[in-house]
Structures are given as structure tokens and as C-alpha cells.
mmCIF file of the C-alpha atoms, coordinates in Angstrom:
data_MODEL
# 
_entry.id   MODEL 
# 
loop_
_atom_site.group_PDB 
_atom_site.id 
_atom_site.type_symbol 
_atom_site.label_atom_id 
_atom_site.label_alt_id 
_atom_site.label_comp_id 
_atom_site.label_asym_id 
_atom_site.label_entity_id 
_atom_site.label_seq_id 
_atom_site.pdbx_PDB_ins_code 
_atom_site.Cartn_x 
_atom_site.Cartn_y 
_atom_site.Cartn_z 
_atom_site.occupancy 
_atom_site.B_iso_or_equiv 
_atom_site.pdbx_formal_charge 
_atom_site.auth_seq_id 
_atom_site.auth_comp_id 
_atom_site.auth_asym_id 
_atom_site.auth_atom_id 
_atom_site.pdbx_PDB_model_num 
ATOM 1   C CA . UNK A 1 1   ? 206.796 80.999  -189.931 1.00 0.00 ? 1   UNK A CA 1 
ATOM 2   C CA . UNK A 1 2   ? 206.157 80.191  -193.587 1.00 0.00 ? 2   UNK A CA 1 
ATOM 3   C CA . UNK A 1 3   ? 202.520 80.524  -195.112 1.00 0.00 ? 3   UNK A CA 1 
ATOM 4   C CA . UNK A 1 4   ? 202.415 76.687  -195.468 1.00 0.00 ? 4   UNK A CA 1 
ATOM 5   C CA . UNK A 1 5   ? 202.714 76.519  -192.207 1.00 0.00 ? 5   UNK A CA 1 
ATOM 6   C CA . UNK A 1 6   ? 200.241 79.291  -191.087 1.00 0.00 ? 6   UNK A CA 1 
ATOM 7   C CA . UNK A 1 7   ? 197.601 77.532  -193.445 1.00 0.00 ? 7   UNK A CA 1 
ATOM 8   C CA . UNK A 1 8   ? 198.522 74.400  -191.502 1.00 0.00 ? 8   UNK A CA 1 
ATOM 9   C CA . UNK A 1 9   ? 197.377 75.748  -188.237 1.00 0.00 ? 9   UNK A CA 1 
ATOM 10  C CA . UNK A 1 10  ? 194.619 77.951  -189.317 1.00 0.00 ? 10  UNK A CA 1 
ATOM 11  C CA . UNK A 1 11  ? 193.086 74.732  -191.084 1.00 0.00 ? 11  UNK A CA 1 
ATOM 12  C CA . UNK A 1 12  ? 193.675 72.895  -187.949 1.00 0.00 ? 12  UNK A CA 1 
ATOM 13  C CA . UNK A 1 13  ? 192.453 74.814  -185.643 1.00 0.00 ? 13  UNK A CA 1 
ATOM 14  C CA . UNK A 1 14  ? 189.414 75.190  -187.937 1.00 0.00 ? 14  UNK A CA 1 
ATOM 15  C CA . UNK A 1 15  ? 188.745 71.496  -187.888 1.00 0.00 ? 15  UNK A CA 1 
ATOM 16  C CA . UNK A 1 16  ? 189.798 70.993  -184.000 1.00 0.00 ? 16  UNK A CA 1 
ATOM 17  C CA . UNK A 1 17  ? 187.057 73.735  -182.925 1.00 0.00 ? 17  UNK A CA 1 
ATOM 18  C CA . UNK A 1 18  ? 184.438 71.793  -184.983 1.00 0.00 ? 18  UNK A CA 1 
ATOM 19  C CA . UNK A 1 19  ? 184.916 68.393  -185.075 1.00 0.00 ? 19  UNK A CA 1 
ATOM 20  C CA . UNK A 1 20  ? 186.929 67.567  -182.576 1.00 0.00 ? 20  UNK A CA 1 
ATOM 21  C CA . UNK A 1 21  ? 190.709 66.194  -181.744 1.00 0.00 ? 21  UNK A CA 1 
ATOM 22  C CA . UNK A 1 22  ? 189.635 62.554  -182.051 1.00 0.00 ? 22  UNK A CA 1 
ATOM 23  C CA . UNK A 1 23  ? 187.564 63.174  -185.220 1.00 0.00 ? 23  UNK A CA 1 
ATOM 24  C CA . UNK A 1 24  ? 190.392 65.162  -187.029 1.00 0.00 ? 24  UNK A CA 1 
ATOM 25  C CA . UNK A 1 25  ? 192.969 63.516  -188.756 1.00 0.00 ? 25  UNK A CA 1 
ATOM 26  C CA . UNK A 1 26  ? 196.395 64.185  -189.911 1.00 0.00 ? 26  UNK A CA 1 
ATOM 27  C CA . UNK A 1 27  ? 194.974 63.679  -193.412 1.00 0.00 ? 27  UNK A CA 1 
ATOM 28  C CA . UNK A 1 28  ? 192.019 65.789  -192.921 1.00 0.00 ? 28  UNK A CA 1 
ATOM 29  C CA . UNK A 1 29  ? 194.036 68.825  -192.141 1.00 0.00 ? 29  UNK A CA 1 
ATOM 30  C CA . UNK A 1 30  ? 196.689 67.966  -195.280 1.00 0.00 ? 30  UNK A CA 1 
ATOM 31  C CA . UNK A 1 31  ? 193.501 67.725  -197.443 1.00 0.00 ? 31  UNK A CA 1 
ATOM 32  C CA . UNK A 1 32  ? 192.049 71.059  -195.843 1.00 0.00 ? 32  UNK A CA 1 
ATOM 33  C CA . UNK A 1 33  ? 195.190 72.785  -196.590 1.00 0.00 ? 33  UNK A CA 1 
ATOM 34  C CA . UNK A 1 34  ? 195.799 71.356  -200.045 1.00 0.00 ? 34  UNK A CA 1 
ATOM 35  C CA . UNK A 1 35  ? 199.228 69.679  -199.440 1.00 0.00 ? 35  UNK A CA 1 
ATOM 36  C CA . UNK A 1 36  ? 200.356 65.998  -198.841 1.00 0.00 ? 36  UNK A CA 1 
ATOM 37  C CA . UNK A 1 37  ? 200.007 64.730  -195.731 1.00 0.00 ? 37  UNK A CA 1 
ATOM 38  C CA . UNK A 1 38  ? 204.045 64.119  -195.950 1.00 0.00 ? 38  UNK A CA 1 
ATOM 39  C CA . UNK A 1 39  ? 204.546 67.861  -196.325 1.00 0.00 ? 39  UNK A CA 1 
ATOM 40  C CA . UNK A 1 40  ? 202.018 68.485  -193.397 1.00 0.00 ? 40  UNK A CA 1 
ATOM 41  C CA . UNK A 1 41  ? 204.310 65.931  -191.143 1.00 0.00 ? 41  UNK A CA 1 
ATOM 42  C CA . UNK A 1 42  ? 207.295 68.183  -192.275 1.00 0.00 ? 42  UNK A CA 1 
ATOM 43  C CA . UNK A 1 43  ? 205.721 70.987  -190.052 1.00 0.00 ? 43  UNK A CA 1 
ATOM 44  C CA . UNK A 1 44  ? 204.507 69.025  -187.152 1.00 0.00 ? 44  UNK A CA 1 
ATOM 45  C CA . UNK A 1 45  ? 205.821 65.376  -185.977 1.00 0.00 ? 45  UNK A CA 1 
ATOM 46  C CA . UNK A 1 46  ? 202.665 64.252  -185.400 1.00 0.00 ? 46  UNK A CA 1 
ATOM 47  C CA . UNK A 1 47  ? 198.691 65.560  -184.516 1.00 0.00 ? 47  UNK A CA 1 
ATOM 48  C CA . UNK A 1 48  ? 199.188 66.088  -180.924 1.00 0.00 ? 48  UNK A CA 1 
ATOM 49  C CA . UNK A 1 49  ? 202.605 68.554  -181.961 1.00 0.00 ? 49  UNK A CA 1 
ATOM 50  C CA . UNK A 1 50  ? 200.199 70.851  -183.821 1.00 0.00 ? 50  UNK A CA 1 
ATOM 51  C CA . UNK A 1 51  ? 197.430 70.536  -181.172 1.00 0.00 ? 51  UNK A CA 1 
ATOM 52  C CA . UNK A 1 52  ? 199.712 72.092  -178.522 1.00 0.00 ? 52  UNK A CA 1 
ATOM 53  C CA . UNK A 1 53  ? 201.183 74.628  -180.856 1.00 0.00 ? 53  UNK A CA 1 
ATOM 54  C CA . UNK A 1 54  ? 197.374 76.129  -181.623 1.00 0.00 ? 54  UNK A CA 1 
ATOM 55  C CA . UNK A 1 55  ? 196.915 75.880  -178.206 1.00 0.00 ? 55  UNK A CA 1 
ATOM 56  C CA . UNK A 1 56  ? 200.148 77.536  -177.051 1.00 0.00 ? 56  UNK A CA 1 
ATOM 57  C CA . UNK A 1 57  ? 199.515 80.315  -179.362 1.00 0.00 ? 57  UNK A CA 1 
ATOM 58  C CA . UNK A 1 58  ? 195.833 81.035  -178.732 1.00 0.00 ? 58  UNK A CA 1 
ATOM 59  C CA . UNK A 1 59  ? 196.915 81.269  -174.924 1.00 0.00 ? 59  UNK A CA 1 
ATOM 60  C CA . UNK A 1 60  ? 199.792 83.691  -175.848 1.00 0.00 ? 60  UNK A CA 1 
ATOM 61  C CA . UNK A 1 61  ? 197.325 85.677  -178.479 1.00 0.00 ? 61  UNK A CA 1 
ATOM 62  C CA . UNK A 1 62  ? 194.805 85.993  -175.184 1.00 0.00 ? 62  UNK A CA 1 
ATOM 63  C CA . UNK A 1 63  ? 197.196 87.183  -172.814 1.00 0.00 ? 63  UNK A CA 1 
ATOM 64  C CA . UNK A 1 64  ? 198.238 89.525  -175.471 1.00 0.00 ? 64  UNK A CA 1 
ATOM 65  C CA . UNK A 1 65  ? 194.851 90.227  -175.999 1.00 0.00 ? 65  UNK A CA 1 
ATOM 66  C CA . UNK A 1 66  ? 193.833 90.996  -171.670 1.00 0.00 ? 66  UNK A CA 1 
ATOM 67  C CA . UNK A 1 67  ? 197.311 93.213  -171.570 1.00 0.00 ? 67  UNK A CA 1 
ATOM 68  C CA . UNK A 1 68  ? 196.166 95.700  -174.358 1.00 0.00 ? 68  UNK A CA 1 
ATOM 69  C CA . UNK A 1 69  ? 193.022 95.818  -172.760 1.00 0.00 ? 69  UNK A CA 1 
ATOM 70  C CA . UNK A 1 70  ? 194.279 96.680  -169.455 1.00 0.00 ? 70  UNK A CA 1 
ATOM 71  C CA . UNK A 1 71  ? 196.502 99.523  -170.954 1.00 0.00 ? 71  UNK A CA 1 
ATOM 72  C CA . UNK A 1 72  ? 193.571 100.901 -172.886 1.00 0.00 ? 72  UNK A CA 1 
ATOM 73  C CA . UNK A 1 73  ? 192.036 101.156 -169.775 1.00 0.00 ? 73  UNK A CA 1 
ATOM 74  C CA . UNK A 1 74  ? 194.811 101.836 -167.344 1.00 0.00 ? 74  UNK A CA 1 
ATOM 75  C CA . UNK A 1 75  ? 193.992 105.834 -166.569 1.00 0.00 ? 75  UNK A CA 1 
ATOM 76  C CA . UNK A 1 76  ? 190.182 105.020 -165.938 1.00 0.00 ? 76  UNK A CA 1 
ATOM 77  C CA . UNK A 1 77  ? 188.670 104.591 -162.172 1.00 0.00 ? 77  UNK A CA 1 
ATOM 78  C CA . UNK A 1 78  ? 188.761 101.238 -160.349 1.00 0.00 ? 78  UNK A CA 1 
ATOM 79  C CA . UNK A 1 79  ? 184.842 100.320 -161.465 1.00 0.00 ? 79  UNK A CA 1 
ATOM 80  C CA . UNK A 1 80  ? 185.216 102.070 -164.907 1.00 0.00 ? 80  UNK A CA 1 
ATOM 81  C CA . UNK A 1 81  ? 188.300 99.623  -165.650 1.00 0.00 ? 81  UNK A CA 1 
ATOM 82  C CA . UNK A 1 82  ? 185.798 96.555  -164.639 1.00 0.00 ? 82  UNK A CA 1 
ATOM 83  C CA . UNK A 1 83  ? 182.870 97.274  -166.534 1.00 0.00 ? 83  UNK A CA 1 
ATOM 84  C CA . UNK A 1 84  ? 185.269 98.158  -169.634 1.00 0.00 ? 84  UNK A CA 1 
ATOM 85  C CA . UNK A 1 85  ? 187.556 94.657  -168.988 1.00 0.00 ? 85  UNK A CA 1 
ATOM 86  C CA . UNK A 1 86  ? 184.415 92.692  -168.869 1.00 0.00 ? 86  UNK A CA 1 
ATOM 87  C CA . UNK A 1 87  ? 182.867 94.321  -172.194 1.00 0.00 ? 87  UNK A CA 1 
ATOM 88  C CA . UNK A 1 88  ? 185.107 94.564  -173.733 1.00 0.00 ? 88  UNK A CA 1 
ATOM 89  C CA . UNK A 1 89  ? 186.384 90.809  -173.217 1.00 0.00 ? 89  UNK A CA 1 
ATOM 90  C CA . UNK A 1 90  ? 183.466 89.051  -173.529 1.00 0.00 ? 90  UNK A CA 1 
ATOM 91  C CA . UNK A 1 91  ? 183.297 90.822  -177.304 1.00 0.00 ? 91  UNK A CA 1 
ATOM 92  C CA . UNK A 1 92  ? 186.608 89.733  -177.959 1.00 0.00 ? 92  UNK A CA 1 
ATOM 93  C CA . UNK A 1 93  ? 185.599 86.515  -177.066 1.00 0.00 ? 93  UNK A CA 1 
ATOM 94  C CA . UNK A 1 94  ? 182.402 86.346  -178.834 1.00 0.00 ? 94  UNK A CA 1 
ATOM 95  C CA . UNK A 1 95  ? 182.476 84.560  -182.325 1.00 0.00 ? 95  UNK A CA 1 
ATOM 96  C CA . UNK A 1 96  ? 186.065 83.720  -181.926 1.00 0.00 ? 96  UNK A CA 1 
ATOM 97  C CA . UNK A 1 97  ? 187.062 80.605  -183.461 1.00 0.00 ? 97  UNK A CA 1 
ATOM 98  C CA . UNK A 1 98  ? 189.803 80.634  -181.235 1.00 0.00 ? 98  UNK A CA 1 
ATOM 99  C CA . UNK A 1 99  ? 188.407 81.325  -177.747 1.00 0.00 ? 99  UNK A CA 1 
ATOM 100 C CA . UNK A 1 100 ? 185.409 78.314  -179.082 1.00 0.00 ? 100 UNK A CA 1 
ATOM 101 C CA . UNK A 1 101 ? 188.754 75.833  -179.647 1.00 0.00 ? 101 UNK A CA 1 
ATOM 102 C CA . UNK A 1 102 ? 190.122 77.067  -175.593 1.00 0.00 ? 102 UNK A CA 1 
ATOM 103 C CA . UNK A 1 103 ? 186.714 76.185  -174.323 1.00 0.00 ? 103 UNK A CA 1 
ATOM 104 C CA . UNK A 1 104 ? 185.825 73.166  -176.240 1.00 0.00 ? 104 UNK A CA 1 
ATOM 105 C CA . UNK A 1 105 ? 189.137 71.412  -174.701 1.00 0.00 ? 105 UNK A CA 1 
ATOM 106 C CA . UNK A 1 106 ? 189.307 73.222  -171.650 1.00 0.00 ? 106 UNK A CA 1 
ATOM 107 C CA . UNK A 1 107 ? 186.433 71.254  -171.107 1.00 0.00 ? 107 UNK A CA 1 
ATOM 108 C CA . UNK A 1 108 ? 186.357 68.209  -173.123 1.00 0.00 ? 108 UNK A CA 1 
ATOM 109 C CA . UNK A 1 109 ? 190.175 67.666  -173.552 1.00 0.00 ? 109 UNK A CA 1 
ATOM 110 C CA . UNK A 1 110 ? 191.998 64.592  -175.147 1.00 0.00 ? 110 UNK A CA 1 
ATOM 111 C CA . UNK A 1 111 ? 193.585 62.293  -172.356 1.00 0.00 ? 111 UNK A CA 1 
ATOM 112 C CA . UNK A 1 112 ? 196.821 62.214  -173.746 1.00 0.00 ? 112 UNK A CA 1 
ATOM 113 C CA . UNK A 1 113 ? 196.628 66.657  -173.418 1.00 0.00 ? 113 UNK A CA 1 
ATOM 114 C CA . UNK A 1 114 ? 194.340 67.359  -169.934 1.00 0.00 ? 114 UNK A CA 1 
ATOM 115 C CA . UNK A 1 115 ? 197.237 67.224  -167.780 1.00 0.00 ? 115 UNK A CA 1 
ATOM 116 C CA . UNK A 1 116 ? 198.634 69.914  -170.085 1.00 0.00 ? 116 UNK A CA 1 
ATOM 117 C CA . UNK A 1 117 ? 195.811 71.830  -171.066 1.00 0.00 ? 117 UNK A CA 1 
ATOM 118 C CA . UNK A 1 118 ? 194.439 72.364  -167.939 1.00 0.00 ? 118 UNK A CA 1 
ATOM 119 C CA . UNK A 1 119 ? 198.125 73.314  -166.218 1.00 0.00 ? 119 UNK A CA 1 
ATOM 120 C CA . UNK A 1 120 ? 198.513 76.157  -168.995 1.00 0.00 ? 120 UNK A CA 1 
ATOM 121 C CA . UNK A 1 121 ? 194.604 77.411  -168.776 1.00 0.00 ? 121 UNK A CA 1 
ATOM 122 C CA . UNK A 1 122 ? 194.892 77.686  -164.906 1.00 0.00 ? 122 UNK A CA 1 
ATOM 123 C CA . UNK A 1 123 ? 198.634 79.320  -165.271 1.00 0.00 ? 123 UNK A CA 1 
ATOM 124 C CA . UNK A 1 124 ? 196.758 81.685  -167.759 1.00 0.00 ? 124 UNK A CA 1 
ATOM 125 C CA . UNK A 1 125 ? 193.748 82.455  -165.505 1.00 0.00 ? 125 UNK A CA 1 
ATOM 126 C CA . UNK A 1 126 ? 195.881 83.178  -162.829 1.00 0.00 ? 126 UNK A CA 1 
ATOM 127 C CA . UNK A 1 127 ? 197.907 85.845  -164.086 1.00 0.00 ? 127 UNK A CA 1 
ATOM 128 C CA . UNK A 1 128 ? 194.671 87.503  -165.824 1.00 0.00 ? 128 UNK A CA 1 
ATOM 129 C CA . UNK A 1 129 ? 193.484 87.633  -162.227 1.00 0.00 ? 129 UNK A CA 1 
ATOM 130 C CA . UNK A 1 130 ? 196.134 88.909  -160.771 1.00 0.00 ? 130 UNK A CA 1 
ATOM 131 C CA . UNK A 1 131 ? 195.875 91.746  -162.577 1.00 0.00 ? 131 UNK A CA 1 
ATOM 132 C CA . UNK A 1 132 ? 192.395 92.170  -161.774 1.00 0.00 ? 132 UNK A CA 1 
ATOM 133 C CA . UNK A 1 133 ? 192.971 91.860  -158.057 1.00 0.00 ? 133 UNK A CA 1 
ATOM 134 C CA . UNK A 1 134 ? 195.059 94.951  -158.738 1.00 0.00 ? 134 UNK A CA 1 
ATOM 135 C CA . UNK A 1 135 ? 192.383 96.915  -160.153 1.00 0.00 ? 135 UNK A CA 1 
ATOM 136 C CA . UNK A 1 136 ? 189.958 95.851  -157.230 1.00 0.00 ? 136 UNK A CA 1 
ATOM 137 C CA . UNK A 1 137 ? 192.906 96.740  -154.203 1.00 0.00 ? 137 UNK A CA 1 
ATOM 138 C CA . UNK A 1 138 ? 193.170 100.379 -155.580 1.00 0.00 ? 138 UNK A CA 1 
ATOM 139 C CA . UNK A 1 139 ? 189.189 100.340 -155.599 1.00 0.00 ? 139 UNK A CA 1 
ATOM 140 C CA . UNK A 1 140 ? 188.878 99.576  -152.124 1.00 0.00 ? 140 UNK A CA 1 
ATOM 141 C CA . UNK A 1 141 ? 192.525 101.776 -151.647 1.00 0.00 ? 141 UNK A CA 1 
ATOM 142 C CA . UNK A 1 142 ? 190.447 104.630 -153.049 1.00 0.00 ? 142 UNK A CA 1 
ATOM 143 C CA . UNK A 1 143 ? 187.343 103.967 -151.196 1.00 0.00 ? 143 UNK A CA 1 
ATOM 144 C CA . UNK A 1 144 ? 185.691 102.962 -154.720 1.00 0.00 ? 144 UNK A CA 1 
ATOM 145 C CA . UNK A 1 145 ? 184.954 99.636  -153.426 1.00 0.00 ? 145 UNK A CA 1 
ATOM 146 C CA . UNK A 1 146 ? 183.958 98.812  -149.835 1.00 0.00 ? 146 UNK A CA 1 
ATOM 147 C CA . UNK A 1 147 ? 186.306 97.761  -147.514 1.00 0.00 ? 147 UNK A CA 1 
ATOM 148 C CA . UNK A 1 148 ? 185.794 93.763  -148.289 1.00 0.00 ? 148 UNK A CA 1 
ATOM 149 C CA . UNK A 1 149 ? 187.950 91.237  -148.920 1.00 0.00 ? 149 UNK A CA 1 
ATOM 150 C CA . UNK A 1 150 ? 189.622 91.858  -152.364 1.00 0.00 ? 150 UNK A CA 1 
ATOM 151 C CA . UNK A 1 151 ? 189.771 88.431  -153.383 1.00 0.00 ? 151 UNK A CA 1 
ATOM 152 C CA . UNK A 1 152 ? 185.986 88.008  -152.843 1.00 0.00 ? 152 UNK A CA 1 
ATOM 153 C CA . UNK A 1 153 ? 185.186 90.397  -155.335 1.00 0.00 ? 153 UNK A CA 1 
ATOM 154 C CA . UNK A 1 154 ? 187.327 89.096  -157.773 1.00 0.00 ? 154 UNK A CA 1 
ATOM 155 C CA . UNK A 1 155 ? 186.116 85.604  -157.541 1.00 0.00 ? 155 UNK A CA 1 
ATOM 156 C CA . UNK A 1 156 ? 182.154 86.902  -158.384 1.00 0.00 ? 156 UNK A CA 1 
ATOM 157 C CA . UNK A 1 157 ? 183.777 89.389  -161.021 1.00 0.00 ? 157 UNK A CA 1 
ATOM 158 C CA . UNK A 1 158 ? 185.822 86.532  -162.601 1.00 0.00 ? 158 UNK A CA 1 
ATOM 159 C CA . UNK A 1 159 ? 182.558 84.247  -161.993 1.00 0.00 ? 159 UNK A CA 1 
ATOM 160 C CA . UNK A 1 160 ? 180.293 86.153  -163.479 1.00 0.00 ? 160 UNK A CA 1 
ATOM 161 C CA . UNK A 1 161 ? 183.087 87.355  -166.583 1.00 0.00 ? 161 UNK A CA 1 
ATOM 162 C CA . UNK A 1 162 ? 183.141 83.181  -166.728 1.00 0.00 ? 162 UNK A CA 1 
ATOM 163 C CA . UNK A 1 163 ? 179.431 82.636  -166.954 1.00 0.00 ? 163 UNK A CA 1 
ATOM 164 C CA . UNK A 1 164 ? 178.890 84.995  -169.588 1.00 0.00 ? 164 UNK A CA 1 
ATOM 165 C CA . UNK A 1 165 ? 181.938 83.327  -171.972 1.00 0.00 ? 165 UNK A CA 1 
ATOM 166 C CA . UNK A 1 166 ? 180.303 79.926  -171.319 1.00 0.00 ? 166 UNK A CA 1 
ATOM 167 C CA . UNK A 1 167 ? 176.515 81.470  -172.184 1.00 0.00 ? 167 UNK A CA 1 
ATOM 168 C CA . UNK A 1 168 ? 178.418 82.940  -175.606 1.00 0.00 ? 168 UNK A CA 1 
ATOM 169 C CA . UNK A 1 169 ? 175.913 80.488  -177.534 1.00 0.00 ? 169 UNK A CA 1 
ATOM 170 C CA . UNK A 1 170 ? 172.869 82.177  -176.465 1.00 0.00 ? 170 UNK A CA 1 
ATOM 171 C CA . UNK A 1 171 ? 173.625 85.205  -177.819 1.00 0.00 ? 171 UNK A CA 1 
ATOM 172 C CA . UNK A 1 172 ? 174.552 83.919  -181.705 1.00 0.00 ? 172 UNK A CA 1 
ATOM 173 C CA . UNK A 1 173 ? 171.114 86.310  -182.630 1.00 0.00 ? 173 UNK A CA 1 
ATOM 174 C CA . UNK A 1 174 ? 170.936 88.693  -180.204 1.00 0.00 ? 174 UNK A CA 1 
ATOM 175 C CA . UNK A 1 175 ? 173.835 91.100  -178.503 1.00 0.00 ? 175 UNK A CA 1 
ATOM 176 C CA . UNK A 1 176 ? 174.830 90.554  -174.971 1.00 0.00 ? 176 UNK A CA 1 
ATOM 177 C CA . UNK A 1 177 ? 175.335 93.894  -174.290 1.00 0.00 ? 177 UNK A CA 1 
ATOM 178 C CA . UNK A 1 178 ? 172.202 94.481  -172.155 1.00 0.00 ? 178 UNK A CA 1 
ATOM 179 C CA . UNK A 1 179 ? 172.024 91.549  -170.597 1.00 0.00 ? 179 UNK A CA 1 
ATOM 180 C CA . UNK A 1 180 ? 176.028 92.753  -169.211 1.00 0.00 ? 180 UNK A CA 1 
ATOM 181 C CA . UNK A 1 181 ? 175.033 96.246  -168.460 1.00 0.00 ? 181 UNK A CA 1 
ATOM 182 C CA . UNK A 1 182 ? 171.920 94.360  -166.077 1.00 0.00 ? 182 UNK A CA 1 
ATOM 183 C CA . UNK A 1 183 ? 174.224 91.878  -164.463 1.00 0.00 ? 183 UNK A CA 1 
ATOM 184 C CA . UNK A 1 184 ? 177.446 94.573  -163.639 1.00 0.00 ? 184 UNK A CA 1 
ATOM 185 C CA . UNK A 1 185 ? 174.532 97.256  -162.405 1.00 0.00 ? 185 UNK A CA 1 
ATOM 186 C CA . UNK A 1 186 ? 173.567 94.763  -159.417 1.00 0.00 ? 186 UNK A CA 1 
ATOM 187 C CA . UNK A 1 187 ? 177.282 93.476  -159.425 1.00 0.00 ? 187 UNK A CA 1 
ATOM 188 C CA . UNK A 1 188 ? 179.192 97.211  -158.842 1.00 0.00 ? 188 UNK A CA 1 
ATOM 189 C CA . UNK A 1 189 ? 175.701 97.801  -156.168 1.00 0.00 ? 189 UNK A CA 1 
ATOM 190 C CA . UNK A 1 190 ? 176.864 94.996  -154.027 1.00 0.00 ? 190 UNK A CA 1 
ATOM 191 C CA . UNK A 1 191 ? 180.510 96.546  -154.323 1.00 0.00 ? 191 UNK A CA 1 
ATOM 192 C CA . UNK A 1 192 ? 180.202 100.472 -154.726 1.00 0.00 ? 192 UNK A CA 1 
ATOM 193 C CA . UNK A 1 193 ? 181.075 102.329 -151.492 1.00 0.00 ? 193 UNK A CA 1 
# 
């Protein structure tokens, strides 16, 4: 990919996450990047073209992202690998202009893209929780985690993981760290053998 082109989608997503798809324009982004908006159109066929390749990519960069996790955590217990997934997700998530962009049209997306957006987010989501739903069948394999339905603990794992992206806001001062150490103490008591 040439640097032009990097610029191009760095700028974009840039002005996506903050003002919007409907507020940025084609020439916004060409005047961002410092190039004619011909030049720009030489990259991307049109605004909706470079919306789904930042999208594409941050969805690729997060799966990329939850697979290194997992292996860095791959040789600790069941509950070890659950408190360290959630920390350690929720700080990669945390002041990441890209993860802000996933969010912001997850849930406010542009007609012509829900259909789209929404089918790769839930595609996404569903293989990061697959992978979870492994970690929690060797817990309850390994008498880690009581003998309840698997899929029960991953849905308030992967609810509460969910509530703390969306709360991301609240903690621009202060770190959430405590606040996730409090919640995952009372979560891993309702789950601990």
C-alpha cells in the first residue's frame, strides 16, 4: 500500500471517528491529507469504498489483536486467562481511535452500510467468543468453573467485557483498572468451584 494511500485512511478514519460519515466529505479527507480530491478518488471510487476498507481493516487489526492475546495467555489457568483477556482488552481498547470509529457505527451506522456493518461485527464477535467458550469448557473440564452451562458464563463474561468498552468514556481521567478488578472479583465468585 503506498504512503498516499495510508495517509488517506489514517485521515479518514480520523475524521469518520469524529465527525461522522454524513459530515465527512470526499473533499474533507483530500484537504486533510494534502492532495486533490482527484488523486484521493484514484485510491478509493468513492466515500463509502474507503469507509468499508477502514472498517475491514480495523476488524482484521482486532482479531489480530484478541489472537495475540489469547497466545500470550494460552499456558495460564482457565480464570487466569479471563481476568488477563478482559484487562488486557479493555486497555487495548481504551483511547483507540480505532475501536471509538467500530463503536460509533456499530451503533449509529450509515443506511447505505448497517446491513454490512453489523453482518461483519456479529461474524467478528462470534469467533472472539468462540474462543472464549473454549477457555470456559476446560474451566468447568478442570473443575475451575462449576459445572454450569458454558454458554451462560460466557454471555455475562462477554456482557460485562461489553459494558465496560461502552463505559470507556467515563474513565478519560481516571483508570479502569479497579473498577475491573471489583466487577471480575464478584464475577469469578459466582463461577469459581
Amino acid at each position: 500500500m503506498s504512503e498516499s494511500k495510508i495517509r488517506v485512511l489514517h485521515a479518514a478514519l480520523q475524521l469518520f471517528a469524529t465527525k461522522g460519515y454524513a459530515s465527512t466529505s470526499m473533499s474533507n479527507i483530500a484537504n486533510a491529507v494534502g492532495i486533490q480530491k482527484s488523486t484521493l478518488y484514484s485510491h478509493f471510487k468513492n466515500k463509502e469504498t474507503l469507509f468499508e476498507t477502514i472498517f475491514e481493516h480495523i476488524i482484521e487489526q482486532n482479531e489480530n489483536t484478541v489472537e495475540q492475546l489469547l497466545q500470550s495467555i494460552k499456558n495460564e489457568t482457565p480464570l487466569e486467562q479471563l481476568e488477563h483477556y478482559f484487562i488486557n482488552y479493555i486497555q487495548y481498547c481504551r483511547n483507540n481511535i480505532e475501536v471509538d470509529f467500530w463503536i460509533r457505527f456499530y451503533y449509529f451506522p450509515p443506511q447505505s452500510l448497517e446491513s454490512s456493518i453489523l453482518s461483519q461485527t456479529n461474524k467478528a464477535e462470534s469467533r472472539n467468543q468462540k474462543k472464549l467458550l473454549s477457555i470456559i469448557e476446560k474451566g468447568i473440564q478442570t473443575k475451575e468453573i462449576r459445572d454450569i452451562p458454558a454458554e451462560d458464563v460466557l454471555l455475562n463474561f462477554y456482557q460485562l467485557l461489553m459494558g465496560f468498552l461502552m463505559s470507556l468514556n467515563d474513565y478519560k481521567i481516571k483508570d479502569p483498572e479497579s473498577d475491573m478488578q471489583r466487577c471480575l472479583k464478584l464475577f469469578f465468585a459466582g463461577i469459581r468451584t
